[in-house]
Residue frames relative to the residue before (quaternion, step in Angstrom):
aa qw qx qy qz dx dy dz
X 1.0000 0.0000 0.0000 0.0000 0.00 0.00 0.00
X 0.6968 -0.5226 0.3864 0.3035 3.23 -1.22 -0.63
X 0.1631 0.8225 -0.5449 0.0068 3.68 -0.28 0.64
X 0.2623 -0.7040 0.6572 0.0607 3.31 -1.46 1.27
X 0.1988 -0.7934 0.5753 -0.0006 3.70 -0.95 1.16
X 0.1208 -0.7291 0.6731 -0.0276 3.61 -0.77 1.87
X 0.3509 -0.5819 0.7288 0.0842 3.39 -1.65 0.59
X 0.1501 -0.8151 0.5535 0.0818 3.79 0.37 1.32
X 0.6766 -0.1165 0.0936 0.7210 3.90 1.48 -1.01
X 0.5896 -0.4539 0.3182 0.5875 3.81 -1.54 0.19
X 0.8976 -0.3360 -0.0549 0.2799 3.74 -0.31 0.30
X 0.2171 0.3589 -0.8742 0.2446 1.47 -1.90 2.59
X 0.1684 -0.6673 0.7171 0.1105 3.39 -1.03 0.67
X 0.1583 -0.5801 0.7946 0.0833 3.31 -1.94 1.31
X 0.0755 -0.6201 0.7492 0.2204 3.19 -1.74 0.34
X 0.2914 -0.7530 0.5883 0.0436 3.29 -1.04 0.79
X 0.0236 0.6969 -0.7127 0.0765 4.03 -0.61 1.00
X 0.8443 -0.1832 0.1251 0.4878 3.42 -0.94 1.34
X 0.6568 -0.3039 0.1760 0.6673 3.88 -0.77 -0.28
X 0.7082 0.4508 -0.4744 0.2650 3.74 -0.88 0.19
X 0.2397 -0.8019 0.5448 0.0515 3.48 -0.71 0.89
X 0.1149 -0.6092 0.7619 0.1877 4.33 -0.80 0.48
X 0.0262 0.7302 -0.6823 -0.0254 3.49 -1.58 0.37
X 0.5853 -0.7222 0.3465 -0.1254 2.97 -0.86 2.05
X 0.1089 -0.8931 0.4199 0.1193 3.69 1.22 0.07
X 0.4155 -0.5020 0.5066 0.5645 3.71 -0.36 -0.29
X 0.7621 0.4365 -0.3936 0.2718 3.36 0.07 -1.50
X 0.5560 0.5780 -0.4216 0.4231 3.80 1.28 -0.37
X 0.7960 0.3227 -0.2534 0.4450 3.34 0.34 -1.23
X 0.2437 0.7129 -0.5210 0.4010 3.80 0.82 0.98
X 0.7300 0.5732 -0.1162 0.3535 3.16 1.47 -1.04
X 0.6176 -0.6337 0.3164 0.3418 3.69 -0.27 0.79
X 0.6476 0.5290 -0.1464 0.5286 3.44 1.40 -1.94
X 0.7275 0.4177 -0.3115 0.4464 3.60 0.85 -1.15
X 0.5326 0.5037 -0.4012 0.5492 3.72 0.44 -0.82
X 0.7472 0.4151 -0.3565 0.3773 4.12 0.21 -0.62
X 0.4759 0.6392 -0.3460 0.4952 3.21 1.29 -1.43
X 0.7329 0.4626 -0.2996 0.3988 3.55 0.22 -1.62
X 0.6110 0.6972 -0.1621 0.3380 3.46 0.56 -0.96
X 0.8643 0.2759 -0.0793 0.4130 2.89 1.14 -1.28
X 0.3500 0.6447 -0.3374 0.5899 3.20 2.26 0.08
X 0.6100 0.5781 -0.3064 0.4470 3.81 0.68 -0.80
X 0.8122 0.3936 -0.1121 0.4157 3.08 0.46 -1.79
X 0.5675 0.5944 -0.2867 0.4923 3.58 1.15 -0.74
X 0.7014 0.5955 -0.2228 0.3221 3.59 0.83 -0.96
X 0.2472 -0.7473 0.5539 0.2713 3.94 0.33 1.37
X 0.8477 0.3169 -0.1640 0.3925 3.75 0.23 0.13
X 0.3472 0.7098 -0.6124 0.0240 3.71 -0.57 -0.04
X 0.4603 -0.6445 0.6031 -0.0951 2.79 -1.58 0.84
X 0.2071 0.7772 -0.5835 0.1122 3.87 -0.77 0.59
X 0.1838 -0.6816 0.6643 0.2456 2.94 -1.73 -0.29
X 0.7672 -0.0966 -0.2071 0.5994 3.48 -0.74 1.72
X 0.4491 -0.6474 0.6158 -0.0087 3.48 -0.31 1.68
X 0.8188 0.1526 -0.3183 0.4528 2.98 -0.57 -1.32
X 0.3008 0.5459 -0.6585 0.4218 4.20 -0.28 0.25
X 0.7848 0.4749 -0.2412 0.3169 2.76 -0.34 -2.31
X 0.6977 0.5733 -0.2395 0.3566 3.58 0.58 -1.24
X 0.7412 0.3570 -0.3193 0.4704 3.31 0.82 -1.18
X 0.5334 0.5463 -0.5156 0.3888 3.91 1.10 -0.63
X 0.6062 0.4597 -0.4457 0.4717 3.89 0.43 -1.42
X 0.8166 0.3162 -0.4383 0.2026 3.75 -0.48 -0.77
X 0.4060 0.5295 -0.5322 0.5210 4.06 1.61 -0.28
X 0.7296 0.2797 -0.4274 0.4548 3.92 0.09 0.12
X 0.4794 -0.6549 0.4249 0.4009 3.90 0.93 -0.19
X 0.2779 0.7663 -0.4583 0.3543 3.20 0.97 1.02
X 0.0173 0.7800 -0.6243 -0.0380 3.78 -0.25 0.34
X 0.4900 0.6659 -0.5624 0.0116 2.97 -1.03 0.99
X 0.4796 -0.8377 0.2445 0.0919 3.11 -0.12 1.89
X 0.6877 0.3424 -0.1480 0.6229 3.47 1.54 -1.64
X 0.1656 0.6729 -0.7075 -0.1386 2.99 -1.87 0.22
X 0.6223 -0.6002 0.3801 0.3287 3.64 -1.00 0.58
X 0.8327 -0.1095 0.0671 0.5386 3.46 0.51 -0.38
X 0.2478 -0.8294 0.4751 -0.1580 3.19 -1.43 1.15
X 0.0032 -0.9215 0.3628 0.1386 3.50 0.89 1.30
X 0.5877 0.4168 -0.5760 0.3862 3.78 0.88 0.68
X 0.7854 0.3778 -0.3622 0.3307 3.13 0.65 0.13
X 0.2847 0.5016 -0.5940 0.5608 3.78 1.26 0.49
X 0.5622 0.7356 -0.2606 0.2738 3.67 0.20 -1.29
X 0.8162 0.3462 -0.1112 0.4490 2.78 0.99 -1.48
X 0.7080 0.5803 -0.2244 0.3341 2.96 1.42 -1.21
X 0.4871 0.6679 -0.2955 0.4788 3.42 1.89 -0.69
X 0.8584 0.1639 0.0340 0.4849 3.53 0.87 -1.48
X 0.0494 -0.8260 0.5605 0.0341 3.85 1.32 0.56
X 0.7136 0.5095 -0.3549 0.3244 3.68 0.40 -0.61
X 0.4007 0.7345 -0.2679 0.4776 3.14 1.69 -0.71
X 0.2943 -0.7394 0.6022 0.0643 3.64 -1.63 1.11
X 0.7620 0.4491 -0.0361 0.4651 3.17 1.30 -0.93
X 0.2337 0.8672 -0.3786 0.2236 3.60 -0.20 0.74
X 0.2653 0.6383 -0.6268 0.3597 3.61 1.76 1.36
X 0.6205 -0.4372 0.4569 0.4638 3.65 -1.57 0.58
X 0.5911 0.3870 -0.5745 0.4132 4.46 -0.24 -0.35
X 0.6443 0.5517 -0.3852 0.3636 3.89 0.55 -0.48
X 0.7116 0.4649 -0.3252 0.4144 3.09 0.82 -1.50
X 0.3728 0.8554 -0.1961 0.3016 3.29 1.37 -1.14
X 0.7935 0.4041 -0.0049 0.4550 3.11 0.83 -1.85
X 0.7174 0.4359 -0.1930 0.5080 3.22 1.58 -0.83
X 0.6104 0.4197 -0.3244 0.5882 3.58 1.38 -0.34
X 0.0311 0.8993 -0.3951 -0.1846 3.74 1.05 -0.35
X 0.2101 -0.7456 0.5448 -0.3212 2.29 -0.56 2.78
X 0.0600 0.8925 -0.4363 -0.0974 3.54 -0.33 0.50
X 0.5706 -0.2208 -0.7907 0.0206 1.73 -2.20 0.95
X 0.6723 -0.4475 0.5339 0.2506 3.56 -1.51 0.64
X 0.6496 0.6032 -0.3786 0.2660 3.70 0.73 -0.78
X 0.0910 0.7640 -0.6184 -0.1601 3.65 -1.48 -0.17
X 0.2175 -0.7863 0.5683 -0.1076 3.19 0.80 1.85
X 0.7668 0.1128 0.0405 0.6306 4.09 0.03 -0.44
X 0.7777 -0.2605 0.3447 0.4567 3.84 -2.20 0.49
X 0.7029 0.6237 -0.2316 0.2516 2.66 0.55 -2.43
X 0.7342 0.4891 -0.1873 0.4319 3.51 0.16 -1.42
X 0.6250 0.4680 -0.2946 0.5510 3.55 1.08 -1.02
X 0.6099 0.3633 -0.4300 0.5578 4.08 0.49 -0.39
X 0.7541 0.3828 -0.4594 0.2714 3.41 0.07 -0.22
X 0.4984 0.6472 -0.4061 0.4096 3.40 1.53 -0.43
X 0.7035 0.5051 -0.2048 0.4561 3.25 0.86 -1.52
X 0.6041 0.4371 -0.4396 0.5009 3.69 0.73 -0.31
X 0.6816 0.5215 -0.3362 0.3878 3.66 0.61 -0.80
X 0.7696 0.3217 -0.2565 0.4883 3.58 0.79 -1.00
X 0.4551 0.5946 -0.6104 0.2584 3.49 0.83 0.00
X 0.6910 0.5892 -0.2880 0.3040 3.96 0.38 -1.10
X 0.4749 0.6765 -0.2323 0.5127 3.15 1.93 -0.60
X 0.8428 0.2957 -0.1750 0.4142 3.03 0.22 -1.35
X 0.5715 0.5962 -0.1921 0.5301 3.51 1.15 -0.76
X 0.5696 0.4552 -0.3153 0.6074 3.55 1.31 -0.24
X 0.7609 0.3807 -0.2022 0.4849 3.60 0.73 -0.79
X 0.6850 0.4566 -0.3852 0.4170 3.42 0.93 -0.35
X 0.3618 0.7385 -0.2456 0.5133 3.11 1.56 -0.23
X 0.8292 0.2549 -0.1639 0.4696 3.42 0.08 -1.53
X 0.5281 0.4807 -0.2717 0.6451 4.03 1.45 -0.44
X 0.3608 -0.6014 0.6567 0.2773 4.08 0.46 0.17
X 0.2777 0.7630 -0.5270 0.2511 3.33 0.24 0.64
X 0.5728 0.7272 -0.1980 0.3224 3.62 1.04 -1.34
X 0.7297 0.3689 -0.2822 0.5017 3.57 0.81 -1.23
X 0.3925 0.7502 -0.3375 0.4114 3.70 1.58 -0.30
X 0.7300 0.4086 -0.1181 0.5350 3.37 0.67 -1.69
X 0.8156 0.3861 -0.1317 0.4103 3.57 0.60 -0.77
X 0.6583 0.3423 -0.3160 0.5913 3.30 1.02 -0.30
X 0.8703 0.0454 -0.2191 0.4387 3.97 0.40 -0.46
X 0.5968 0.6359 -0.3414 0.3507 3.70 1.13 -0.97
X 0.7450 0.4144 -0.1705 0.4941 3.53 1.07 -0.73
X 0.5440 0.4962 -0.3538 0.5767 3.84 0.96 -0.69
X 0.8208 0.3579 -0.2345 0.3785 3.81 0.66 -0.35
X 0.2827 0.7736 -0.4634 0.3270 3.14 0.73 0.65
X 0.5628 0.6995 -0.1510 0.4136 3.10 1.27 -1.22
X 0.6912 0.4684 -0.0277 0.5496 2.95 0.72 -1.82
X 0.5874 0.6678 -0.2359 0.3916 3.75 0.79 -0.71
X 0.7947 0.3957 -0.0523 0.4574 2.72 0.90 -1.86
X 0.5823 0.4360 -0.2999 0.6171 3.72 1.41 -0.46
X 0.5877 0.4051 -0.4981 0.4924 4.21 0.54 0.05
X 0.7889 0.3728 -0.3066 0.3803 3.61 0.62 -0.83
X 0.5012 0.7355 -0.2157 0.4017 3.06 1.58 -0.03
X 0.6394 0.3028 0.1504 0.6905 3.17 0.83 -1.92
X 0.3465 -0.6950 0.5871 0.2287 3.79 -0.26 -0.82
X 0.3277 -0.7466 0.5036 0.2858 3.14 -0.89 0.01
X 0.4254 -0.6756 0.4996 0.3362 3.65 -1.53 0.55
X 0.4019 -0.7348 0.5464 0.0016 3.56 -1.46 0.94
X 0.2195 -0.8509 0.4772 -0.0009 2.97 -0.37 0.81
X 0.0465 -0.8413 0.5386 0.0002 3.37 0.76 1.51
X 0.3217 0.6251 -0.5891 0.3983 3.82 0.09 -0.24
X 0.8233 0.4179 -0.0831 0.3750 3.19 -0.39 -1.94
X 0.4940 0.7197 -0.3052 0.3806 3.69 1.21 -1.46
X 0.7139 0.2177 -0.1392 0.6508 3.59 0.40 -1.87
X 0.6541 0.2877 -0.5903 0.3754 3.76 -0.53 0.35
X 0.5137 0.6212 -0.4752 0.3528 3.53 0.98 -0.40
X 0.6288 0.6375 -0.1122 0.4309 3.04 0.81 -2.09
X 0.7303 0.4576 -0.2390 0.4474 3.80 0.89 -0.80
X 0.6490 0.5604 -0.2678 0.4394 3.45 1.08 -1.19
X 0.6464 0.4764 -0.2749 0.5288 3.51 1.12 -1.56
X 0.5002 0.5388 -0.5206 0.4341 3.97 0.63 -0.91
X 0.7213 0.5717 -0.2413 0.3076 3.83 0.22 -1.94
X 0.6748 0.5927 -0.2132 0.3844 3.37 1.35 -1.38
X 0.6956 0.4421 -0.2203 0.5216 3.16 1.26 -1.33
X 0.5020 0.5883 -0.4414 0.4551 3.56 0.61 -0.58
X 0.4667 0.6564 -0.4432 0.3936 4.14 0.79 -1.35
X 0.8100 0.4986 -0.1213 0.2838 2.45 -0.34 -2.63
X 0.7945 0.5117 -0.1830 0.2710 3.38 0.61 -1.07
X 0.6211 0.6190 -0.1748 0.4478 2.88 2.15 -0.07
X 0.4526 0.6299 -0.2488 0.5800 2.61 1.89 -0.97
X 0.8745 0.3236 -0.2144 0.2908 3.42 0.29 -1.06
X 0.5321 0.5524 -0.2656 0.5841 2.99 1.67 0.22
X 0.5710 0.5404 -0.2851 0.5483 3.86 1.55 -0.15
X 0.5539 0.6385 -0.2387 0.4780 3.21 1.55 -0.90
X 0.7987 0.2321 -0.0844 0.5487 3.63 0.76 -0.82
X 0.6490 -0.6502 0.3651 0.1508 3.18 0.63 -0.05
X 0.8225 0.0480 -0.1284 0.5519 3.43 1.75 -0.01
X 0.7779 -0.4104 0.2890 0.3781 3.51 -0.79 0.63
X 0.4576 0.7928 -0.3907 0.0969 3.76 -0.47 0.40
X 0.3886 -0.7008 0.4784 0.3593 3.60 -0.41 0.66
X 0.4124 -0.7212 0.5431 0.1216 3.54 -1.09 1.12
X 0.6183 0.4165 -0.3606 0.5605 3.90 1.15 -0.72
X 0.4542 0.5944 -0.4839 0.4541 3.88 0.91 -0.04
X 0.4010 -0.5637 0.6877 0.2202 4.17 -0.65 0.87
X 0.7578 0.4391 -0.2789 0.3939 3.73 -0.21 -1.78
X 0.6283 0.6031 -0.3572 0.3374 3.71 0.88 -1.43
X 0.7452 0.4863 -0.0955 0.4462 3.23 0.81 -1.76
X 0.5792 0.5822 -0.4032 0.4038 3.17 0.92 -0.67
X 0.6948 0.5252 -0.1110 0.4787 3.06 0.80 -1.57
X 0.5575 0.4976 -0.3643 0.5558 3.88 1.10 -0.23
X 0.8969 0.3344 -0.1331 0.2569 3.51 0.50 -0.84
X 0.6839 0.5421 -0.1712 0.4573 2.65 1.85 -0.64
X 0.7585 0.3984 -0.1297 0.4991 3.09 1.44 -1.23
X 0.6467 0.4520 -0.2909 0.5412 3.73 1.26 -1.55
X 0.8086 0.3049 -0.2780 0.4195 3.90 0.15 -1.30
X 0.3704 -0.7345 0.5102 0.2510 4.02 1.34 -0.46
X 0.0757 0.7567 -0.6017 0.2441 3.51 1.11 1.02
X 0.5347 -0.5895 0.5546 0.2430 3.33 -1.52 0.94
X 0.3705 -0.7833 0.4704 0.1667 3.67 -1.01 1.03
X 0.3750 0.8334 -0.2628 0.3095 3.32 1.60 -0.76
X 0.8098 -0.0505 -0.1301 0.5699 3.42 -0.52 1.44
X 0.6612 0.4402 -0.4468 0.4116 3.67 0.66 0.82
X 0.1965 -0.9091 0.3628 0.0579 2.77 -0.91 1.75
């Protein structure tokens, strides 16, 4: 079946299946049998479903839980639909897919949100070709996410300042050129500078800039 996985606090774990919620206590999942039990509800489950994976991920692995994939992910369909967006707990999305009630007062209530907006969003990512996005790179990384923010990552500085030098040299070029082009000194990261290069010195059409 399906199973959707809430983090009620760092530790408890709800699993949520349609309206009906199991809740995991710390003091339960202390337990050799329970931590399997859990495990094997996850793993068994052609489908799961969440909202913000990676959470979900790091909570399952403080219990040695690995589980890396999940099929679908409404903050991040969420995100990918509305990237400009700041806001992106399920009572929001709720409001904007208008589901009711909007609430997620308990696990429970939150699986039902998350079952409800999942068809939503998957319908739209769908119609915006959005889908093979979420599934082919947004989801497989999560993993990988969670161990950079975890662990960090190594840097190659060496390479950094020759990087950092070449790109300095490049831009310096460009900027000459584009100053040679017009005929007078000006700073191009300057809005006013450029403005004033194109609009007024070269007489560039304003029309449809807003």
């Amino acid at each position: 079946g399906e199973a959707s996985l809430f983090a009620q606090q760092l530790h408890n774990i709800i699993l949520v299946r349609g309206n009906e919620g199991i809740w995991f206590p710390d003091t339960l999942l202390s337990a050799k049998k329970a931590k399997e039990a859990l495990n094997d509800v996850l793993t068994s489950a052609k489908r799961r479903v969440t909202h913000d994976a990676k959470a979900q991920l790091r909570l399952l692995r403080a219990y040695d839980i690995r589980l890396d994939h999940w099929q679908f992910d409404t903050l991040l369909a969420a995100y990918l639909l509305q990237a400009g967006d700041r806001i992106y707990d399920l009572p929001s999305l709720a409001v904007r897919y208008r589901i009711e009630p909007a609430v997620a007062t308990s696990p429970t209530a939150a699986g039902a949100l998350l079952h409800a907006l999942v068809p939503c969003l998957q319908a739209e990512l769908d119609r915006e070709k959005l889908l093979p996005i979420l599934e082919a790179y947004e989801l497989p990384l999560i993993p990988v996410l969670a161990q950079m923010e975890d662990h960090g990552i190594m840097l190659d500085v060496p390479y950094l300042k020759d990087l950092t030098v070449e790109l300095q040299r490049d831009k310096k070029a460009v900027e000459e050129k584009m100053q040679a082009a017009v005929g007078v000194p000006f700073n191009p990261a300057s809005p006013a500078q450029l403005s004033e290069v194109l609009f007024t010195k070269l007489g560039l059409s304003t029309k449809g800039i807003k």
